[in-house]
C-alpha positions in Angstrom: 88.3 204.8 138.1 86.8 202.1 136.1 84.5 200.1 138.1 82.6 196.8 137.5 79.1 195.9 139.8 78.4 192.4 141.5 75.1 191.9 142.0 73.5 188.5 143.2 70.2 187.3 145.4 70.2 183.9 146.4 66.8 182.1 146.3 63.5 182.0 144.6 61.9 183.7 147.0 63.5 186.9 146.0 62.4 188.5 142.3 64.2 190.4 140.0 63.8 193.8 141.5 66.2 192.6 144.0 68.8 193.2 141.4 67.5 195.8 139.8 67.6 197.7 143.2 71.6 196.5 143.7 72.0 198.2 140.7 70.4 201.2 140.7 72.1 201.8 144.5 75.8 201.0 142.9 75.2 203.2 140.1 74.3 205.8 142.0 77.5 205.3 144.2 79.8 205.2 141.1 78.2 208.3 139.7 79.0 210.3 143.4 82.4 208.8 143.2 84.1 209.4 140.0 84.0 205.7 138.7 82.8 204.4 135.5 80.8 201.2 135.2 82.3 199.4 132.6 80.2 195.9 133.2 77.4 194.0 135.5 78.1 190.6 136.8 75.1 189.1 137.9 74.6 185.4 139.3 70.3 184.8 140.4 69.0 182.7 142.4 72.8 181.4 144.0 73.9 181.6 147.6 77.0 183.3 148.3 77.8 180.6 150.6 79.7 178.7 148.2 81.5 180.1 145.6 80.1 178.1 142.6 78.9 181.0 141.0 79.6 181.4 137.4 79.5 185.2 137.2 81.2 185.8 140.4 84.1 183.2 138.7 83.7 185.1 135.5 84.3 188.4 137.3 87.3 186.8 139.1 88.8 185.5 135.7 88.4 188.7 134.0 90.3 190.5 137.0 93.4 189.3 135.8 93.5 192.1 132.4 93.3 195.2 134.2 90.7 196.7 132.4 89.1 197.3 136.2 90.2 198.9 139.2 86.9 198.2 141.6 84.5 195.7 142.2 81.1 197.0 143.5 78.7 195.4 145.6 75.7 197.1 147.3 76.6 195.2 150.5 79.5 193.0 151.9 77.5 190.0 152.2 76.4 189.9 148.2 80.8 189.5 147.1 80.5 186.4 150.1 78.7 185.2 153.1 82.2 183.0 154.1 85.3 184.1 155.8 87.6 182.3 153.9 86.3 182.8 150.6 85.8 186.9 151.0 89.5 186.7 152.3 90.5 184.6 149.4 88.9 186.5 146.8 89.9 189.7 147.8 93.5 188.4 148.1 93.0 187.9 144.5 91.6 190.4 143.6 94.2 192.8 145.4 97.6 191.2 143.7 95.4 192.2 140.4 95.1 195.5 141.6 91.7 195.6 142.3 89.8 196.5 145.2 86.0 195.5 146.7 84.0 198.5 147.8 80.2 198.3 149.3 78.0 201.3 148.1 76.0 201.0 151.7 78.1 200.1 153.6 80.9 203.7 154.6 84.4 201.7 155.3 87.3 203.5 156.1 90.9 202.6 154.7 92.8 202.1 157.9 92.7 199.7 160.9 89.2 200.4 162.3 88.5 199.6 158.3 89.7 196.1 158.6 88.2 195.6 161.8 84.1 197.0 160.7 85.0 194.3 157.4 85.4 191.7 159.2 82.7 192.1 161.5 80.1 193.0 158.5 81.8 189.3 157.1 81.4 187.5 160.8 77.7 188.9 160.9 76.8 187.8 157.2 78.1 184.5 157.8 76.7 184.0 161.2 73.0 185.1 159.6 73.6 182.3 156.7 74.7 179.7 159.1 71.6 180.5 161.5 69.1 181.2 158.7 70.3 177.8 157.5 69.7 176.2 160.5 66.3 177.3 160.9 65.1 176.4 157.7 66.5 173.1 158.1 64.6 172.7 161.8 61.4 173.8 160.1 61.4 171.7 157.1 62.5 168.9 159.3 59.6 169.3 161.1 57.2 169.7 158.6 58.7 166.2 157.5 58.0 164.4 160.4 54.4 165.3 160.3 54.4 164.6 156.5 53.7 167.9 155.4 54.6 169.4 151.9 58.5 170.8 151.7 58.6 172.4 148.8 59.1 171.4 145.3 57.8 169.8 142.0 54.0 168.5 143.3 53.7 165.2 141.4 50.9 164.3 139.0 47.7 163.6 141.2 48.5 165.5 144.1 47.5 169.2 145.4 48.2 170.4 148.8 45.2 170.9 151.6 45.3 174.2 154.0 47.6 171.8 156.8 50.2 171.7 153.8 49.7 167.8 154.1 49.4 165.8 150.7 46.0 165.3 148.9 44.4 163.2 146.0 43.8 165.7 143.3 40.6 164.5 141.5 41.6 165.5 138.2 44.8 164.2 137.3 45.1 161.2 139.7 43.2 159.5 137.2 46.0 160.2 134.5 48.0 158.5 136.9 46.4 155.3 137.2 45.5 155.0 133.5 49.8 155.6 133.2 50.7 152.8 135.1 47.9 150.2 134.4 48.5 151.0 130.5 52.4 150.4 131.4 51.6 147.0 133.2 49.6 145.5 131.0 52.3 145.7 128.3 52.0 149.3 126.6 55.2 150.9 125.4 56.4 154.2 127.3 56.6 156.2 123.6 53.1 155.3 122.9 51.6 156.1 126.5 53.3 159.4 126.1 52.0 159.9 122.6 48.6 159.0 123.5 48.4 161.6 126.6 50.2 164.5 124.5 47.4 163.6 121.4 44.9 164.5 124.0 46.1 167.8 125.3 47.0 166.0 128.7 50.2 168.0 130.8 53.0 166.9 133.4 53.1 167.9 136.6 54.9 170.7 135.5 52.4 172.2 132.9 54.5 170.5 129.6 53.8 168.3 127.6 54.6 164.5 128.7 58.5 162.4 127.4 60.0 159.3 128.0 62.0 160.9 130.4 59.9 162.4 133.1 57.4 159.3 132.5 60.4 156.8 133.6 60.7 158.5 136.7 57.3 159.2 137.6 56.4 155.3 137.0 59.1 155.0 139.8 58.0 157.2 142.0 57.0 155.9 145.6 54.8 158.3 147.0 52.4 156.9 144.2 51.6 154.3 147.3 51.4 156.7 149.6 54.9 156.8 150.9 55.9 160.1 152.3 60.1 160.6 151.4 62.2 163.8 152.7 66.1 163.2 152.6 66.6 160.5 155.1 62.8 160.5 156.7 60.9 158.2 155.4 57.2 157.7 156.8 55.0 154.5 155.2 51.3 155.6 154.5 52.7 159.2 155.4 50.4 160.6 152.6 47.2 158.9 150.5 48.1 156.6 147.8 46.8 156.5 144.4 47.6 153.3 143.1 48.0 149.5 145.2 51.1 148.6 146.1 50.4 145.4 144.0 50.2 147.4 140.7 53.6 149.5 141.4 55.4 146.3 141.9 54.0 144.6 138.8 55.3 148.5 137.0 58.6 147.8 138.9 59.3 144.1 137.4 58.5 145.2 133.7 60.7 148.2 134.6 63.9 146.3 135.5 63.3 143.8 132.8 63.5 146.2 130.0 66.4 148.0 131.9 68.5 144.3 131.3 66.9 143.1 128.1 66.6 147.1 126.4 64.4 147.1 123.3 66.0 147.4 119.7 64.5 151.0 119.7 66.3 152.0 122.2 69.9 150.8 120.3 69.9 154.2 118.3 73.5 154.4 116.9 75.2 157.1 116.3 77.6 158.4 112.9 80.1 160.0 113.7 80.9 161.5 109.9 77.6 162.7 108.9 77.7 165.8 107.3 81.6 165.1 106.8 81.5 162.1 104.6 81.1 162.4 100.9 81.0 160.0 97.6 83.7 160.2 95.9 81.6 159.5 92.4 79.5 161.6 92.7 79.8 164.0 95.7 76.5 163.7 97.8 76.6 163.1 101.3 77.0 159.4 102.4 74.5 159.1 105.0 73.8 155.9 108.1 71.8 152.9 107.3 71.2 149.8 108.9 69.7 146.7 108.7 69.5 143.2 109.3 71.2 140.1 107.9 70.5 137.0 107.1 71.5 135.4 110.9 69.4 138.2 112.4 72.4 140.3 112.9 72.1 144.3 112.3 74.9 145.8 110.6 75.7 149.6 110.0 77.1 151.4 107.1 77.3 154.4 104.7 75.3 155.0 101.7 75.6 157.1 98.7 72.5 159.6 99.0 72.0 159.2 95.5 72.4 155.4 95.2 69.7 155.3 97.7 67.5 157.6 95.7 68.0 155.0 93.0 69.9 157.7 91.0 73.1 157.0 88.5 75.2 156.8 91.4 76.9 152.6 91.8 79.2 153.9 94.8 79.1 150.4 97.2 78.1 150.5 100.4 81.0 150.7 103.5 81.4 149.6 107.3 80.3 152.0 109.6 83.0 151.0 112.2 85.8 150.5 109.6 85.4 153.8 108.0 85.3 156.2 111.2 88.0 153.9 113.0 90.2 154.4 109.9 89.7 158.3 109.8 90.4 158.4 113.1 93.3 157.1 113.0 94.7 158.6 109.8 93.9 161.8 111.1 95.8 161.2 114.3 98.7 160.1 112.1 98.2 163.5 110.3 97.4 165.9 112.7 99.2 164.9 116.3 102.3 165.3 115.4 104.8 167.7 117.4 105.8 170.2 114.3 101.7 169.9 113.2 100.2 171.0 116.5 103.1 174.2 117.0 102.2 174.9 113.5 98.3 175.3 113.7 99.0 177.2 117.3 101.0 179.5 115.9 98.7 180.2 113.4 95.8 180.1 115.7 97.5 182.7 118.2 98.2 185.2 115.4 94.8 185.2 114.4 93.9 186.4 118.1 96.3 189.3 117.6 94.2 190.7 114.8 91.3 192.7 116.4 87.6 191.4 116.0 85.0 193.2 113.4 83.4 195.2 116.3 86.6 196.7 117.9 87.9 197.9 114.7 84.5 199.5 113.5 84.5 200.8 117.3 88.0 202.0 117.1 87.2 204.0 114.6 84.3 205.3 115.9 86.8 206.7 118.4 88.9 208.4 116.2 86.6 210.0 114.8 84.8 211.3 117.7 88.1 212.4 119.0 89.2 214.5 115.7 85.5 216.3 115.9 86.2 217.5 119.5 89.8 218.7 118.8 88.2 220.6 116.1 85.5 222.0 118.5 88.3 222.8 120.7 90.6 224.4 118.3 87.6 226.7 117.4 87.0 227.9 120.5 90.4 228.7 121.4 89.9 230.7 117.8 87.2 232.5 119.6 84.6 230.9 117.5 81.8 230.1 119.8 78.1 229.4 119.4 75.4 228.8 121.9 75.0 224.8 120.7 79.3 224.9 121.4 78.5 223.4 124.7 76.2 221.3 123.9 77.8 220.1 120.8 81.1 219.3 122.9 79.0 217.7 125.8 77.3 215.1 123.6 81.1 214.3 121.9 82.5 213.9 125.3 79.7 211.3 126.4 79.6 209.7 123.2 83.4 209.2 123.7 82.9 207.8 127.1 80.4 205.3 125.6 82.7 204.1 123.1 85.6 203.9 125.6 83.5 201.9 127.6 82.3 199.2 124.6 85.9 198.4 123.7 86.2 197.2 127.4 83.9 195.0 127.1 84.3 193.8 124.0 88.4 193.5 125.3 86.7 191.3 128.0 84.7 189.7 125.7 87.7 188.5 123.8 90.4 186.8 126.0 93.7 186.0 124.0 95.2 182.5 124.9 99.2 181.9 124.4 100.8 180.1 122.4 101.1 177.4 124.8 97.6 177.3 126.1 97.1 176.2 122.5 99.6 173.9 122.4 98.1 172.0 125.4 94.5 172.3 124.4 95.4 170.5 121.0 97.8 168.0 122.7 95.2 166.4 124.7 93.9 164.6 121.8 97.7 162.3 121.5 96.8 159.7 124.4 92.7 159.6 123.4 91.3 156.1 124.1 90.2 155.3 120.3 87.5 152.5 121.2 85.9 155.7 123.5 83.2 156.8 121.6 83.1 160.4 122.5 87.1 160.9 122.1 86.3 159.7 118.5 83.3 162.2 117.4 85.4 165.0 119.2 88.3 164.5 117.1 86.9 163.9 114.2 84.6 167.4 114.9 87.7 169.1 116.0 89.8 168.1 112.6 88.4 166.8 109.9 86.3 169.0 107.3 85.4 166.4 105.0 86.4 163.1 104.0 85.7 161.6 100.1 85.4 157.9 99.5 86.0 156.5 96.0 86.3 153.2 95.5 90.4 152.7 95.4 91.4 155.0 97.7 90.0 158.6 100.3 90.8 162.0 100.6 90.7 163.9 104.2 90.4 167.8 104.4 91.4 168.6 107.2 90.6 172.0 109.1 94.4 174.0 108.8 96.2 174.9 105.7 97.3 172.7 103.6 95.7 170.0 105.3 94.7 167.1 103.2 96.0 163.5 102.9 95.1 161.0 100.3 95.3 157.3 101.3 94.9 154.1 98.6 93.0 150.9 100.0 96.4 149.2 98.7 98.6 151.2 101.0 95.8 150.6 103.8 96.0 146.7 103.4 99.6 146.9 103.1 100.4 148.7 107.0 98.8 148.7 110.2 96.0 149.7 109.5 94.6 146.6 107.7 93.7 145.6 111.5 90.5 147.5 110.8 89.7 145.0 108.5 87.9 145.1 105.0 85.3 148.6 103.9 82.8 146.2 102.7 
């Protein structure tokens, strides 16, 4: 029987021999029991409380093929340590003809089976629920008295032998310097510069970014507030900078939040790499700049006219350009007879097998031919004293090969024709001023787009797929709306 292993340990706190061990145990099972391990699922560092577990889903997904008939776990409470989702998945599991079997745990097929199950279930869900319980009390506790819970220690702090909080002579300094140089005026980009120029780390041994600076300028406990879910204790734990100085952090904070600086304004072009000159064929890459009222506009430039090279293509709109791509290609593309057409040919390119499975295939047959010829000699009474030996290492190189193409099968799901249909489908009703709907259209579709100076030409990504458009016929439909390239 083909057999595939589920292996998992649930927090930090256990290492990677945890699995190792689950594995070697199932193995070990599977070899006394005449099954074949095809493939490992293994999920670290995940509770089997919930069932957000991607290779646990994974294994559930891949179910549905029949390329398995067992799933093994070393015990019952590493598949689930809930009722309902153990009798769930196992109800799914079964109608794909596929059964859960521990390797410790000896459970009989018949009544007093079901009945041992579900009390090796009950007893793994009861130990979560009270180990749960207890940690919660503790840490609880530990809160109320201000005591470290676990986690990322910020900058400045160490923990004394109580487990309470403690100035850490070192860094605290690199703390103060953070937010006085970000109150008196300082940029966050050149803070973090200046402290990465130096060799200085986070709290978490890498160097410092805007990111993890914005949220360490506003972190409370910087003024000695102790914070643990909803407990919140006031002077709980020594502050390293005056309340005074974190509010005067906290003002510059929110104004920059409302009024955001120009850098921070970054935009984004959606059709570099895809968007060509029509003259003379370099890439047409973003520029901005400023007007004469102060405004900043964004456009497309020839690569070589901004080299100063022989190139006079003109300059066009950002925002007219991608708009009007966007909406020629939905014109071209989302149509009915279009989308069947490219899923059609999408789903028959599934049917063909991948590099790997044909090389492996092969590998197969051959390995197959040499043992009927080992076979055929022996019954010829031609025998040697490597025969054996010859035919063993055949027969396991066989069962090696069988077991690749599984997983590469596995590997490889094959969607229908309507899956496709669907997928593609989505992109009818997308909201075209939504930023994101536009760059995934465009990335989905378009493989290059050339601008002359009378008309474009779109490539799109399926056969036969390109469209010519003139300005004139632009200026003379809807599509004028988008106003004028230049």
């Amino acid at each position: 029987m083909k057999a595939v292993i589920y292996a998992r340990y649930s927090s930090d706190h256990q290492r990677e021999e945890s699995i190792e061990g689950q594995l070697r145990e199932c193995k070990e099972y599977a070899g006394r029991n005449d099954m074949v391990v095809i493939k490992t699922y293994i999920d670290r560092a995940l509770s089997a409380k919930t069932d957000n577990r991607p290779e646990f889903q994974r294994m559930i997904k891949d179910s549905t093929k029949g390329l398995f008939d067992i799933v093994l776990v070393w015990k019952l409470d590493r598949f689930a340590r809930n009722r309902y989702d153990s009798a769930h998945y196992k109800a799914m599991l079964r109608k794909n003809g596929v059964k859960v079997v521990s390797a410790k745990e000896a459970i009989s097929e018949g009544p007093e089976g079901i009945i041992l199950e579900s009390m090796l279930e009950g007893y793994a869900e009861y130990y979560s629920a009270e180990l749960a319980q207890k940690v919660t009390r503790g840490m609880t506790e530990n809160a109320l008295k201000a005591r470290y819970n676990g986690g990322t220690m910020p900058l400045g702090y160490m923990v004394d032998e109580n487990k309470q909080y403690a100035v850490n002579p070192q860094t605290a300094p690199v703390v103060r310097e953070i937010f006085n140089r970000y109150a008196s005026g300082e940029l966050i980009q050149d803070i973090v510069k200046s402290l990465n120029e130096r060799g200085l780390k986070s709290s978490k041994g890498a160097e410092f970014n805007k990111s993890s600076m914005n949220v360490m300028l506003k972190n409370r406990k910087y003024i000695g507030e102790y914070k643990y879910n909803d407990i919140i204790i006031p002077n709980g734990m020594p502050a390293i900078i005056s309340e005074e100085l974190f509010e005067k952090v906290q003002k510059r904070l929110k104004r920059n939040k409302h009024a955001p600086a120009a850098e921070k304004a970054k935009e984004k072009y959606l059709l570099t790499t895809k968007l060509f000159c029509g003259n003379c064929g370099a890439y047409m890459i973003g520029e901005s700049g400023h007007g004469h009222k102060g405004i900043m506009y964004h456009y497309y430039k020839c690569a070589t006219a901004k080299r100063k090279g022989n190139c006079d293509k003109k300059t066009v709109k950002k925002d007219y350009i991608e708009n009007l791509v966007v909406e020629l290609t939905k014109q071209t593309v989302l149509h009915d007879d279009v989308i069947k057409r490219i899923a059609k040919t999408i789903y028959n390119m599934q049917s063909g097998e991948s590099d790997i499975l044909k090389t492996l295939r092969q590998n197969m047959k051959e390995v197959e031919k040499s043992i009927n010829n080992m076979l055929h000699a022996i019954e010829m009474g031609i025998v040697t004293a490597s025969t054996k030996q010859r035919l063993e290492e055949l027969e396991t190189r066989k069962s090696g090969l069988e077991i690749a193409v599984l997983n590469e099968e596995i590997e490889r799901p094959k969607l229908t024709e309507e899956q496709i249909v669907y997928w593609i489908s989505r992109f009818k009703n997308g909201n075209t001023d939504d930023e994101k709907y536009k760059q995934m259209l465009i990335d989905t579709f378009v493989n290059s787009v050339y601008l002359y100076d009378d008309k474009l030409i779109i490539t799109y990504n399926f056969k036969d797929g390109t469209r010519t458009t003139t300005f004139d016929e632009i200026n003379n439909s809807d599509l004028a709306q988008h106003g004028s390239p230049e």
